[in-house]
Every structure is written in C-alpha cells, then in structure tokens.
C-alpha positions as CSV (number, residue, x, y, z in Angstrom):
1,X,-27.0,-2.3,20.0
2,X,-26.4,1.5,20.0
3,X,-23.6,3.1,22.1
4,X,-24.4,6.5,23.3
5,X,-21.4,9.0,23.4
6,X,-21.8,9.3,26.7
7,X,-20.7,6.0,27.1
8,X,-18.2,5.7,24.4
9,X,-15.5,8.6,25.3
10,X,-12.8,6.2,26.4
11,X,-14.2,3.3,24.4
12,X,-11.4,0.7,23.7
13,X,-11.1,-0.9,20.4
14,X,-12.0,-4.0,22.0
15,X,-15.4,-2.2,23.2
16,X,-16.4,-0.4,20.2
17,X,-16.1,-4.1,18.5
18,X,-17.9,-6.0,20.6
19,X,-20.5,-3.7,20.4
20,X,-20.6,-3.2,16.6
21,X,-23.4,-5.1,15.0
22,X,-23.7,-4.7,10.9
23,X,-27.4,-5.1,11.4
24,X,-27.8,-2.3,13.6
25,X,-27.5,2.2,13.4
26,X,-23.8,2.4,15.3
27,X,-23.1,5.8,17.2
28,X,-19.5,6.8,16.6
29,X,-17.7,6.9,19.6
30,X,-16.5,10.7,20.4
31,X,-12.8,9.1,21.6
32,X,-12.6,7.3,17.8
33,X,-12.9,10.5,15.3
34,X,-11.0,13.0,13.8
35,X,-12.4,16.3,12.9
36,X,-15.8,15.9,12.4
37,X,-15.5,12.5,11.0
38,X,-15.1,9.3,12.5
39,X,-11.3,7.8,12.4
40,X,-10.7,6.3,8.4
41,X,-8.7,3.3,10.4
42,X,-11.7,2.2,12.8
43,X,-14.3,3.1,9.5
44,X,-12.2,0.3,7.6
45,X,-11.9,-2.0,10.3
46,X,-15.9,-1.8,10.6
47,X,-16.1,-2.8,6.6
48,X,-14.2,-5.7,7.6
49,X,-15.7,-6.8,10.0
50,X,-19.3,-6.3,8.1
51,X,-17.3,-8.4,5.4
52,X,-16.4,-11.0,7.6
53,X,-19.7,-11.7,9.0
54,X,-21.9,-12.2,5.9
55,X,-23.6,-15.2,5.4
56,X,-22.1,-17.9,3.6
57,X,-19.0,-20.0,4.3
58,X,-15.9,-18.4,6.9
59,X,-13.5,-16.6,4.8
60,X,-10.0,-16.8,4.5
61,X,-7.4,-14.1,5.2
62,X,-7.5,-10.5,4.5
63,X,-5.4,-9.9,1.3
64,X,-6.2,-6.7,0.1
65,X,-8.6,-3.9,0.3
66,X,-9.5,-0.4,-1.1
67,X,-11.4,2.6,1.0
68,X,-12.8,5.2,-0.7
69,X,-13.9,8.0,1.6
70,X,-16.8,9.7,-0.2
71,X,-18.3,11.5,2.7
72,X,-17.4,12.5,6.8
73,X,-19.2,9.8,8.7
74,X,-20.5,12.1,11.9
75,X,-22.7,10.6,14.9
76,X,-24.3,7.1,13.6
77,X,-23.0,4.6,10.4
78,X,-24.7,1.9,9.2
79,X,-22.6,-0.7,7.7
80,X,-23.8,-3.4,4.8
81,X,-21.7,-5.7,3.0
82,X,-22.7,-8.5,0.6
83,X,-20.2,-10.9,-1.2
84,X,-19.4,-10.4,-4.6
85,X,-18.1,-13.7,-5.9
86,X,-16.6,-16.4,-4.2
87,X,-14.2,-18.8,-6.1
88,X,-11.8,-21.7,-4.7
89,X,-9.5,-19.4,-3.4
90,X,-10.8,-16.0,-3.2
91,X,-13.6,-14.2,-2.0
92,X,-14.5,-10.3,-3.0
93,X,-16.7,-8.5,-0.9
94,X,-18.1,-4.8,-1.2
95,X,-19.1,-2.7,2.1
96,X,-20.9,0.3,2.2
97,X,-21.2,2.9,4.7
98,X,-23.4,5.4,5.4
99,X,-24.3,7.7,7.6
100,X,-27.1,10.3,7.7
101,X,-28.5,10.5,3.8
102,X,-24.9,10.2,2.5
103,X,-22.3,7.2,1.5
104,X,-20.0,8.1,3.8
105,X,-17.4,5.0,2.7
106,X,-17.6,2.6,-0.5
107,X,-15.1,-0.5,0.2
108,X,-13.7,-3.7,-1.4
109,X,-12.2,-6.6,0.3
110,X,-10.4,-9.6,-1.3
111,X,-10.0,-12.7,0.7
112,X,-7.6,-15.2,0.3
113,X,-5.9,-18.6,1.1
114,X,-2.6,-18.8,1.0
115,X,-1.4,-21.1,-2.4
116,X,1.9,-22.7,-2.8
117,X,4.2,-20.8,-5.5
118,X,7.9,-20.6,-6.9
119,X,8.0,-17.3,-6.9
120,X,8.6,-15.1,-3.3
121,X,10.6,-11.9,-2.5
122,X,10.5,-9.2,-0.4
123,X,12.3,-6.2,-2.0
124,X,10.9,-3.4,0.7
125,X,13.8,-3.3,3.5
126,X,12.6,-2.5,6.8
127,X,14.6,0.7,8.0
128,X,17.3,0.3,10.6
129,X,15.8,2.1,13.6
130,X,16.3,1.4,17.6
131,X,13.1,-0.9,18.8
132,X,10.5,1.1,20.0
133,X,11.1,1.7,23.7
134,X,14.6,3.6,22.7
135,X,12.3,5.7,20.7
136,X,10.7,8.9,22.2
137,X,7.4,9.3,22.4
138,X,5.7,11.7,20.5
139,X,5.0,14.4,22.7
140,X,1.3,15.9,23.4
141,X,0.3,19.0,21.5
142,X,-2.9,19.9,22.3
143,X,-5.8,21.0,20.0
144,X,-3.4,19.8,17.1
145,X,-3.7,15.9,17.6
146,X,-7.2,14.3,16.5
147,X,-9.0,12.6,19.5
148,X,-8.5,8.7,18.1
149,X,-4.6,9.5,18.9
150,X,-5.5,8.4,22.6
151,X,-6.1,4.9,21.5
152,X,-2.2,4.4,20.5
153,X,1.0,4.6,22.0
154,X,3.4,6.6,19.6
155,X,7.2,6.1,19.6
156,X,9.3,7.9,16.9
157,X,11.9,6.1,15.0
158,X,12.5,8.4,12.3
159,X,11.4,11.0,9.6
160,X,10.2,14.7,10.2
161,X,7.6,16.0,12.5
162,X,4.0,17.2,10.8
163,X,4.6,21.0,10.7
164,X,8.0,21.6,10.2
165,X,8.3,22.2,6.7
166,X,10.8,19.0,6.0
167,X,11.8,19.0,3.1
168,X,11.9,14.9,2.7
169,X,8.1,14.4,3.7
170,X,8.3,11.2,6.0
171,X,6.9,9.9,8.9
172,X,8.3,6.9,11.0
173,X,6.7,5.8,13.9
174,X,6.4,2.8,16.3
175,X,2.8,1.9,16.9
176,X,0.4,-0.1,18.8
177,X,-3.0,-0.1,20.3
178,X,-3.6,0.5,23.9
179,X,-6.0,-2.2,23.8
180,X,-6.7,-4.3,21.1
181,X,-6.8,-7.7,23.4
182,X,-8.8,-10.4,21.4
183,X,-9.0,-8.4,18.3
184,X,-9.2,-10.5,14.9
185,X,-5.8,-9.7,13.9
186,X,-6.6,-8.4,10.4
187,X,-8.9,-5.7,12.1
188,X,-6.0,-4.5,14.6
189,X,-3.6,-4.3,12.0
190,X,-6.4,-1.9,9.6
191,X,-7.3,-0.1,12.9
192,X,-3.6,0.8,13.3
193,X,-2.3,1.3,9.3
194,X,-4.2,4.8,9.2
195,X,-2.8,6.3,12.7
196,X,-0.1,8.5,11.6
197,X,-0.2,11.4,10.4
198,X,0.0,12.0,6.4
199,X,3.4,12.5,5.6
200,X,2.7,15.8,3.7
201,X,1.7,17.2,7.0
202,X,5.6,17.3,7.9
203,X,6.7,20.2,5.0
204,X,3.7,22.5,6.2
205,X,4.4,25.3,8.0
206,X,1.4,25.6,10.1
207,X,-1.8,23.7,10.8
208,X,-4.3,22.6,8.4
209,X,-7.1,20.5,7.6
210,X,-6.1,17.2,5.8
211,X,-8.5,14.5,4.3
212,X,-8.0,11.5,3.2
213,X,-9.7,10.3,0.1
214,X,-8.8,6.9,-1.2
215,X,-6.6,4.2,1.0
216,X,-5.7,0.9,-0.9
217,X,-4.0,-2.0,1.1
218,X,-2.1,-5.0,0.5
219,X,-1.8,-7.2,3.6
220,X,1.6,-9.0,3.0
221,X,1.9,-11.0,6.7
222,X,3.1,-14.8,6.2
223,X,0.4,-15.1,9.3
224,X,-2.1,-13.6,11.4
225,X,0.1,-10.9,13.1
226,X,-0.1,-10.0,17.4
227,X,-2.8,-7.3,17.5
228,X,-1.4,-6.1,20.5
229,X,2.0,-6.0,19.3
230,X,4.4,-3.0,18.3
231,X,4.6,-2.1,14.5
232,X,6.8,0.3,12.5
233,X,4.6,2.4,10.4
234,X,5.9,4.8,7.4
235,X,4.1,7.2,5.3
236,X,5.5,8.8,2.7
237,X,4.5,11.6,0.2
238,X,5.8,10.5,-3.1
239,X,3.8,13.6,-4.7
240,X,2.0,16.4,-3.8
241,X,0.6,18.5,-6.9
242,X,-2.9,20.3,-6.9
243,X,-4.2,20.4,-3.8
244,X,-3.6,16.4,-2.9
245,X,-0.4,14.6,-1.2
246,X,0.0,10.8,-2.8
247,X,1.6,8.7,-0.5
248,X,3.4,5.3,-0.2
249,X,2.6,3.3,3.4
250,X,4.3,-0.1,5.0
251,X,4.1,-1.7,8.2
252,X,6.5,-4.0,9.5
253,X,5.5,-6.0,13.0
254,X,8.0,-6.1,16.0
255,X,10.4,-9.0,14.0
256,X,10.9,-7.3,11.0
257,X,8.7,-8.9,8.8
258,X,6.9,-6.6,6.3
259,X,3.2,-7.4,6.7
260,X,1.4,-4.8,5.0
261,X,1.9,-2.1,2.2
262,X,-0.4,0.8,0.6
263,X,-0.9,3.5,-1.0
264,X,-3.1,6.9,0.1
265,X,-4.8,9.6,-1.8
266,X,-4.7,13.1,0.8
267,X,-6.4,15.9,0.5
268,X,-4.6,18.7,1.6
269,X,-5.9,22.4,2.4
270,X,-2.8,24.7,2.5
C-alpha cells in the first residue's frame, strides 16, 4: 500500500504503521520529516518493524540496535531486512533502507530473551525533576521546529534551550506521542528516543542545519514499556570537535525506571 502525501499530513504513528508494508515503495508522510529527510525516529522504527516481520520464528524483545544514516530518505523508502543468525537466545537482524538510487539507512537489531543472572545494577540516576504536567511546555517557534514535532507533546524538566549558547549543552524533556495507541511498544519507545533536539543545538547562537549520522541504542526496560505513556528524555553533548557533537541519550518511563540508553553521532553545520 502506498500513502499519498496528500493523505498523510496529519498521519498518526498509529496510521503510518498500519499502513507500512516492508514488501511495498512507502511514501514518507509530509507530517513525519525533518528537513528534507524523513524523521531518524520513525526511519528506525520502520527497520524494526521490517525486522520483526521476517519469516522465521517470532522474536523476542528488542535489546539493542545501531542506525547509521548514510543518506536523506526524501518521498518513498523501501525497507528490507533479513536475519542474520539466530541462536537460543538471540537473534541479529540487518535492515536496509533505501530510497531513490541511494541507501538511505543501514541497521542492526539484536533480539533477545531475557536470562536469569547474578549480576544487576543500575548506576544511571534518573534526575529529580517535577512530573511532566508541572513542566512547561515548550513553546512554538515557527519555521525553527522540524514538522515531526507535531506528533509529540513536549514538557521541559530541565537543561538549556537549543539556541542559547548554554554553556552545559543538555536537553531534558518530558515526552510522549500524541498517538501511539496499539503501537508494539519497542517501536513507540524508538519513535520517541530521537525527538529532541541534539543537545549541541543549545550553545549555538543562531540556527543551523544539524544531521544526525550514527544512533546506537540499548533498550534497558525490565518489560514492554506503555507506548502511550510519558518519558523523560536527555541528550547530552559529551563532545563537540570538528564539525560533529557526540552525545550521550537515556530515557526513563513515567516510574522512574531507566528503560533505554544511547549514544549519537551529530553532524553539526555552524
């Protein structure tokens, strides 16, 4: 099935999936991109949904994953993923995207059963913010906000603002989809751990083009998370040096618990 633009401006997340077919040429909904490119989040959450509908037994959870974006993915994607290997407990499974004559995203996805072990911590502390409706919400700026914005409701619990030249580069924001009712869980949550903005985007001093490049992922959750629910999301630019911002991410769902972590790679044009 092939979704015209005209059709897809105010696509939910819940549409654009249940119109999404890996077999099929998928137009990019207009309400779902960023720049001239299609939103990194919803191109991830496509790879795994290619990855969970391959043939072969159903996989377990989402574990971990690495997007490499190679190339903007403008009007129409196809999406193929084959599995790599699949042992007792864990499955790999590579997803590429294209669109037009390019690879517009390379992917892997590890898939996992959980295994009983000695050995459990959680060393990342959740900051102590107010819940997200005492937080403000961030506050329309027209022709600076990429159009996938819509699709989230945006609360700010902490950090700096993209553009004013903080000097700690960090963003912390309440998240959540506007609709994301009977989503796979594990595709809400990647749909939503790209949303904010990079965190070098706080110490410029005016606008400019950003790109990501690389986003790796570690999906922490003891179980499937609410993919409707309210997460905290924080970015933070650990480096920037030579044109590119390297940046530390976690998520943390409405009760505290940490359920995912990563890392980006940012290309920034200033």
């Amino acid at each position: 099935m092939t979704v015209t633009d005209n059709e897809s401006r105010s696509t939910s997340l819940s549409e654009v999936l249940r119109a999404f077919d890996p077999a099929q040429e998928f137009a990019i909904p207009a309400g779902w991109t960023q720049g001239r490119t299609a939103y990194g989040g919803l191109t991830a959450a496509l790879a795994v949904v290619a990855a969970q509908q391959t043939d072969g037994a159903p996989l377990p959870a989402l574990r971990a994953a690495q997007f490499a974006f190679t190339a903007p993915a403008t009007e129409t994607m196809t999406v193929q993923a084959r599995r790599l290997r699949e042992g007792r407990s864990v499955t790999s499974v590579a997803v590429e995207t294209r669109s037009g004559d390019s690879v517009a995203a390379q992917s892997t996805l590890v898939f996992a059963g959980a295994r009983d072990s000695s050995v459990e911590h959680t060393l990342i502390a959740r900051p102590d913010v107010a819940g997200p409706l005492d937080c403000p919400s961030v506050g329309a700026r027209p022709g600076a906000q990429p159009t996938f914005t819509d699709h989230f409701e945006r609360r700010i619990a902490g950090g700096a603002i993209p553009v004013t030249k903080a000097v700690e580069p960090e963003v912390l924001w309440w998240m959540r989809h506007r609709d994301a009712q009977g989503v796979d869980p594990a595709v809400a949550l990647v749909a939503l751990g790209d949303s904010l903005p990079p965190a070098a985007m706080t110490a410029f001093s005016d606008w400019a083009p950003i790109s990501t490049v690389m986003w790796s992922i570690d999906i922490c959750a003891d179980e499937a998370v609410d993919p409707t629910g309210w997460f905290l999301l924080r970015s933070t630019s650990a480096v920037s040096r030579g044109g590119y911002s390297y940046q530390t991410m976690e998520a943390w769902d409405a009760d505290g618990q940490l359920v995912m972590t990563g890392t980006q790679t940012v290309a920034i044009f200033t």
